[in-house]
PyMOL commands that place a pseudoatom at each C-alpha (Angstrom):
pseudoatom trace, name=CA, resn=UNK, resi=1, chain=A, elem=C, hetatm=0, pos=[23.181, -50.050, -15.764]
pseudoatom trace, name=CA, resn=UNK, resi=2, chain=A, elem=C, hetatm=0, pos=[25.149, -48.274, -12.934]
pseudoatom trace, name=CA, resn=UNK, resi=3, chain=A, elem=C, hetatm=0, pos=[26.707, -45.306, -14.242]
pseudoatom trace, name=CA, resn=UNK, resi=4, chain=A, elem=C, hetatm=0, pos=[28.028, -43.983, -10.523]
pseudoatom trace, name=CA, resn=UNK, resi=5, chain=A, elem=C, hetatm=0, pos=[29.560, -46.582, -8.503]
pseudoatom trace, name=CA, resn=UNK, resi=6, chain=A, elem=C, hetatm=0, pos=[30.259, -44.047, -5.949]
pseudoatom trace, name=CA, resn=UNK, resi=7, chain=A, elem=C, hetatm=0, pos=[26.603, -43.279, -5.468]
pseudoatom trace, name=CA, resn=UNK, resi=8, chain=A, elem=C, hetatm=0, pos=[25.325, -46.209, -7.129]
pseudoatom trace, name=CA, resn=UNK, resi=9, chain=A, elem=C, hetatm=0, pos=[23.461, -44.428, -9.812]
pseudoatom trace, name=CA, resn=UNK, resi=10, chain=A, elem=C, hetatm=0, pos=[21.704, -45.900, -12.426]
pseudoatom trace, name=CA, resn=UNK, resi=11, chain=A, elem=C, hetatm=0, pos=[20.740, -44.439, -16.191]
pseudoatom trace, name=CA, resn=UNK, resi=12, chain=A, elem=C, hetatm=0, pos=[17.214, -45.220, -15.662]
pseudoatom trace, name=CA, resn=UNK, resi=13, chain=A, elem=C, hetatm=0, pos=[18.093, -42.661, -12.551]
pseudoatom trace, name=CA, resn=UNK, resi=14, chain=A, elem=C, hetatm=0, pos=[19.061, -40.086, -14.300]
pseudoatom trace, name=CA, resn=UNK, resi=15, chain=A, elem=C, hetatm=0, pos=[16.568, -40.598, -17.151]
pseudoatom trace, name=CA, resn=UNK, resi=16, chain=A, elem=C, hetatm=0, pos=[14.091, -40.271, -14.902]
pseudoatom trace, name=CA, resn=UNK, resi=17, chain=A, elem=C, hetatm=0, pos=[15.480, -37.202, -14.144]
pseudoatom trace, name=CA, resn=UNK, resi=18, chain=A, elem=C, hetatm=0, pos=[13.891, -35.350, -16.880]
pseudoatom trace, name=CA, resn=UNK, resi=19, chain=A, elem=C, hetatm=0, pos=[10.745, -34.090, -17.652]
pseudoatom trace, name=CA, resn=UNK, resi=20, chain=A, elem=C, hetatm=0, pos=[8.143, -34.774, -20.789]
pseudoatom trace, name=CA, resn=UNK, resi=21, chain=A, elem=C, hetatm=0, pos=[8.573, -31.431, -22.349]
pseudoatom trace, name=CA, resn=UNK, resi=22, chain=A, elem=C, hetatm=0, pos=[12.810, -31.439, -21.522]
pseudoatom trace, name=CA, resn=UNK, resi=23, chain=A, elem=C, hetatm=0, pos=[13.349, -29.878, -18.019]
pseudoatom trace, name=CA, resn=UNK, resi=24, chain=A, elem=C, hetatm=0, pos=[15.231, -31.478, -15.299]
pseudoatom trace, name=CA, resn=UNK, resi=25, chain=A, elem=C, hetatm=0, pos=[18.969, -31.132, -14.484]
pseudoatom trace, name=CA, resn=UNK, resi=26, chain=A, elem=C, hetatm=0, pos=[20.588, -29.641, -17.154]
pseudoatom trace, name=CA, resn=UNK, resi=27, chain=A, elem=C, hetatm=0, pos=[24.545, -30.113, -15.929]
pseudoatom trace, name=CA, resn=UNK, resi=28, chain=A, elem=C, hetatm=0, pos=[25.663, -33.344, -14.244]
pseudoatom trace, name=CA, resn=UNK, resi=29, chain=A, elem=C, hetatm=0, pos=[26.218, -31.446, -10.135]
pseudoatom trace, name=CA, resn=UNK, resi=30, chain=A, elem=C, hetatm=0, pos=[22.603, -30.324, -10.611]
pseudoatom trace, name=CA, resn=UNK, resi=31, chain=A, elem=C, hetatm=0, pos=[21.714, -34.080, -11.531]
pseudoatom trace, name=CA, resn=UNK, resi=32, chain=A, elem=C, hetatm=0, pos=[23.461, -35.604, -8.445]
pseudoatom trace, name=CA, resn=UNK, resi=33, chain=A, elem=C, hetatm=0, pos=[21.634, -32.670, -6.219]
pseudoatom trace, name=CA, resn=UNK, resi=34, chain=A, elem=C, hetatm=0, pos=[18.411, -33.653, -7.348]
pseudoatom trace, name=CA, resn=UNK, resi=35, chain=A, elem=C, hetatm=0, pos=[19.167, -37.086, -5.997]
pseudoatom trace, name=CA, resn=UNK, resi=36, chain=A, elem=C, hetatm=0, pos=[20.625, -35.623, -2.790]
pseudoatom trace, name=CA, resn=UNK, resi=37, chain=A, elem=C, hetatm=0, pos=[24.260, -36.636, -3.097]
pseudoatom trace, name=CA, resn=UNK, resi=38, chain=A, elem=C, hetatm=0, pos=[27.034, -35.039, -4.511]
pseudoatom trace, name=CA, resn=UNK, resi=39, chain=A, elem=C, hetatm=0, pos=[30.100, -36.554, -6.443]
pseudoatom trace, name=CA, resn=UNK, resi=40, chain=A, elem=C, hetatm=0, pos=[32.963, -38.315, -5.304]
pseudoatom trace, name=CA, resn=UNK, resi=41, chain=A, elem=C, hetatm=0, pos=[35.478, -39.374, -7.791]
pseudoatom trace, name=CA, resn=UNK, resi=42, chain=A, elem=C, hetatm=0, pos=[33.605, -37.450, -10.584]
pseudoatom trace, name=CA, resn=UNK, resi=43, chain=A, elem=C, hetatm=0, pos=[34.820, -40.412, -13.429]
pseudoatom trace, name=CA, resn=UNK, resi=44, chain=A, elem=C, hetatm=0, pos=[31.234, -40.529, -14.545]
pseudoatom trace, name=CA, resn=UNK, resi=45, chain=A, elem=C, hetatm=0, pos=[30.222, -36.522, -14.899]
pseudoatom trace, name=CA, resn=UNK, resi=46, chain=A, elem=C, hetatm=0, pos=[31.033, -36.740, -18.623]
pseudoatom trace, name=CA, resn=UNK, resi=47, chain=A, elem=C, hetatm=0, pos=[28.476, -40.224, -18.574]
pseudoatom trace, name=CA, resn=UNK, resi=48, chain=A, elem=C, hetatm=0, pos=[25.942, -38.555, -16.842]
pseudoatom trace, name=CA, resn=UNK, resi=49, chain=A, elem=C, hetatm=0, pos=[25.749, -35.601, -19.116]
pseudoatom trace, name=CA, resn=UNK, resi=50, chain=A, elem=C, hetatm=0, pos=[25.598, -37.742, -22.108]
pseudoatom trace, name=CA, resn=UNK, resi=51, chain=A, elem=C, hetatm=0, pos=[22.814, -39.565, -20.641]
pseudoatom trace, name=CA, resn=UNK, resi=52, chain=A, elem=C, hetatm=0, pos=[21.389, -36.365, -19.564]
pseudoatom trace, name=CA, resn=UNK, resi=53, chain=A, elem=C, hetatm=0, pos=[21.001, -34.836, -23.436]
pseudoatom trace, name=CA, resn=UNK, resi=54, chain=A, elem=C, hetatm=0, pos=[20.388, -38.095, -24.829]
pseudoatom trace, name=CA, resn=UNK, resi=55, chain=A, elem=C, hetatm=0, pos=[17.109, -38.426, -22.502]
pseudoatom trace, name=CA, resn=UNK, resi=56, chain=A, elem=C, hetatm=0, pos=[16.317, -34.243, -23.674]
pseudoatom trace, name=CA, resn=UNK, resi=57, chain=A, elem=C, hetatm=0, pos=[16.833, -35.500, -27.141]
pseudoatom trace, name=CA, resn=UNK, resi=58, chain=A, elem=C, hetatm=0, pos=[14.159, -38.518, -26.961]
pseudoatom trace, name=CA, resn=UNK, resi=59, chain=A, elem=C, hetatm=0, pos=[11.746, -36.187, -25.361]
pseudoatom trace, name=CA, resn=UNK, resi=60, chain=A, elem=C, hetatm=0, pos=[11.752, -33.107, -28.256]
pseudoatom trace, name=CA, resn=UNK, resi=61, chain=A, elem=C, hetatm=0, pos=[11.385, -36.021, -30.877]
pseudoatom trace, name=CA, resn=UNK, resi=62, chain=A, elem=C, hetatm=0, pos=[9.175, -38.637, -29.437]
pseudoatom trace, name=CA, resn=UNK, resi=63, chain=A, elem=C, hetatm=0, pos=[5.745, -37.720, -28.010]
pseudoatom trace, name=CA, resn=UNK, resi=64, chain=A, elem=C, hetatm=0, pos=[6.942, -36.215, -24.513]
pseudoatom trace, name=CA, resn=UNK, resi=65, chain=A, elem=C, hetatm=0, pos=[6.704, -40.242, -22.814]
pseudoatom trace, name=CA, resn=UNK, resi=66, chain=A, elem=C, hetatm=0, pos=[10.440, -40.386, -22.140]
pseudoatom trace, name=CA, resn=UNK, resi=67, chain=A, elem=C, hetatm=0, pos=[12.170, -42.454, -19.345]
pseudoatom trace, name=CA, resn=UNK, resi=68, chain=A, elem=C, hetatm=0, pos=[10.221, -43.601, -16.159]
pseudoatom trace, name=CA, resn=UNK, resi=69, chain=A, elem=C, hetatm=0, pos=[9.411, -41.280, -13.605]
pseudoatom trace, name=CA, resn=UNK, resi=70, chain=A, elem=C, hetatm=0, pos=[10.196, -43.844, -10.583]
pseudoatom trace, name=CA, resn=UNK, resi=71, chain=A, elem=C, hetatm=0, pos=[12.071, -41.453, -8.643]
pseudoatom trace, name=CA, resn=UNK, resi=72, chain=A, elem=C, hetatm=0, pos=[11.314, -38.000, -7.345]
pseudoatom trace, name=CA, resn=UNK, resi=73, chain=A, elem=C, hetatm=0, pos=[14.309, -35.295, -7.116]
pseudoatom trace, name=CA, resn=UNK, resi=74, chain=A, elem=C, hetatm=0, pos=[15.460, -34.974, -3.745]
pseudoatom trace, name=CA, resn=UNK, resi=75, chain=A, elem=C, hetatm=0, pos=[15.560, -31.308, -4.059]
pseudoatom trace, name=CA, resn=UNK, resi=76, chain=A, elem=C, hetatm=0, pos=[11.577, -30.688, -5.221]
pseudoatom trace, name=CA, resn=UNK, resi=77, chain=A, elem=C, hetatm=0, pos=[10.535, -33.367, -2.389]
pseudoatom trace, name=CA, resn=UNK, resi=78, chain=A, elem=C, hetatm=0, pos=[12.125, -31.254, 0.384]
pseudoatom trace, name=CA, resn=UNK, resi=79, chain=A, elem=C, hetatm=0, pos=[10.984, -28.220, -0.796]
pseudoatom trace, name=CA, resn=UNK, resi=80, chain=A, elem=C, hetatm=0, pos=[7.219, -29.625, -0.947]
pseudoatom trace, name=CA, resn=UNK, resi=81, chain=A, elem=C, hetatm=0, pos=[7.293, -30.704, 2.220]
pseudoatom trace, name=CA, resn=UNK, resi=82, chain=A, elem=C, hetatm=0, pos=[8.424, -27.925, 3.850]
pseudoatom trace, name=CA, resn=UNK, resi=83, chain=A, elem=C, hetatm=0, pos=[5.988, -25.941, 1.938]
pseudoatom trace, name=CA, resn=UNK, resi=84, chain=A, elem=C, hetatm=0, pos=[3.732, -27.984, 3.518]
pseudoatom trace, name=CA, resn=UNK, resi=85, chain=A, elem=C, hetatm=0, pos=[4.320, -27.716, 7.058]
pseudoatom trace, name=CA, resn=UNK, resi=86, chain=A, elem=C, hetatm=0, pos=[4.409, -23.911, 6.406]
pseudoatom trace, name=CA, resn=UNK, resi=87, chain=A, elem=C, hetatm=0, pos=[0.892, -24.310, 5.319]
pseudoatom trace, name=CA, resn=UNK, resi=88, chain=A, elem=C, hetatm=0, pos=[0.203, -26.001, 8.416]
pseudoatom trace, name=CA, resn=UNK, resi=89, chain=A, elem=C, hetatm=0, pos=[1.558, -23.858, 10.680]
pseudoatom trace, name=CA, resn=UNK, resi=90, chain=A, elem=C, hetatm=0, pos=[-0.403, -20.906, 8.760]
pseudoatom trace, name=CA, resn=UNK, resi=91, chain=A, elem=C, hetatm=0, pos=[-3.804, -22.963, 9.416]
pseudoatom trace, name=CA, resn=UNK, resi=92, chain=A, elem=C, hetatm=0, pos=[-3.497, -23.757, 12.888]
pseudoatom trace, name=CA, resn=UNK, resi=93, chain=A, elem=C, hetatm=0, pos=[-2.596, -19.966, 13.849]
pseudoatom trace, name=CA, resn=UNK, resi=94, chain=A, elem=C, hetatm=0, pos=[-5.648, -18.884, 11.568]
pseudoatom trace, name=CA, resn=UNK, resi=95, chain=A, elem=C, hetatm=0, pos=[-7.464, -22.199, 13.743]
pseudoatom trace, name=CA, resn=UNK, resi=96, chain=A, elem=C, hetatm=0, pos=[-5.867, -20.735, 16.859]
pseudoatom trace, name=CA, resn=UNK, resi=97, chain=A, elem=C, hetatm=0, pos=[-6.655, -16.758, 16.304]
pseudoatom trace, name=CA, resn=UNK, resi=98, chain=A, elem=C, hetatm=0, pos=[-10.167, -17.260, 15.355]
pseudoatom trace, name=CA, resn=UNK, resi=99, chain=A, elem=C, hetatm=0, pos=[-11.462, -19.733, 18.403]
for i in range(1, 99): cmd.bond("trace and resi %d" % i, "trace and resi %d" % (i + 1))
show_as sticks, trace
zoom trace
């Protein structure tokens, strides 16, 4: 079901959002962050919070497999991949200091 026209969101989006053991986005700006936009008209913050501690609330009573992980937050990807190339660039100086 699309909860944010705006952004075309989905609950299984924002399900998805959270963790086995209850972490993710805890207010609804943090949740549209993690999917790299940002509200518009705002008519679905209250719908998005309600989905966001009803997903927390499956999660501390079933046995931590909650809603799909099918989407990666924006937010974590970016940061991992510029973690990445940091990494890189650290290798090839080491490469280009030792030859």
């Amino acid at each position: 079901m699309i909860v944010c026209s705006c952004n075309v969101i989905s609950c299984r989006q924002i399900k998805g959002m959270i963790g086995p053991d209850g972490s993710g986005p805890a207010t609804a700006g943090e949740a549209y962050d993690c999917l790299g936009c940002s509200p518009d008209c705002g008519r679905c913050a209250r719908a998005v919070r309600g989905i966001l501690a009803e997903a927390r609330a499956a999660c501390a009573s079933q046995c931590g497999s909650c809603a799909s992980r099918d989407i990666e937050c924006a937010v974590h990807v970016q940061v991992h991949a510029q973690i990445g190339q940091m990494l890189d660039g650290i290798v090839i100086a080491q490469e280009r200091a030792a030859a």
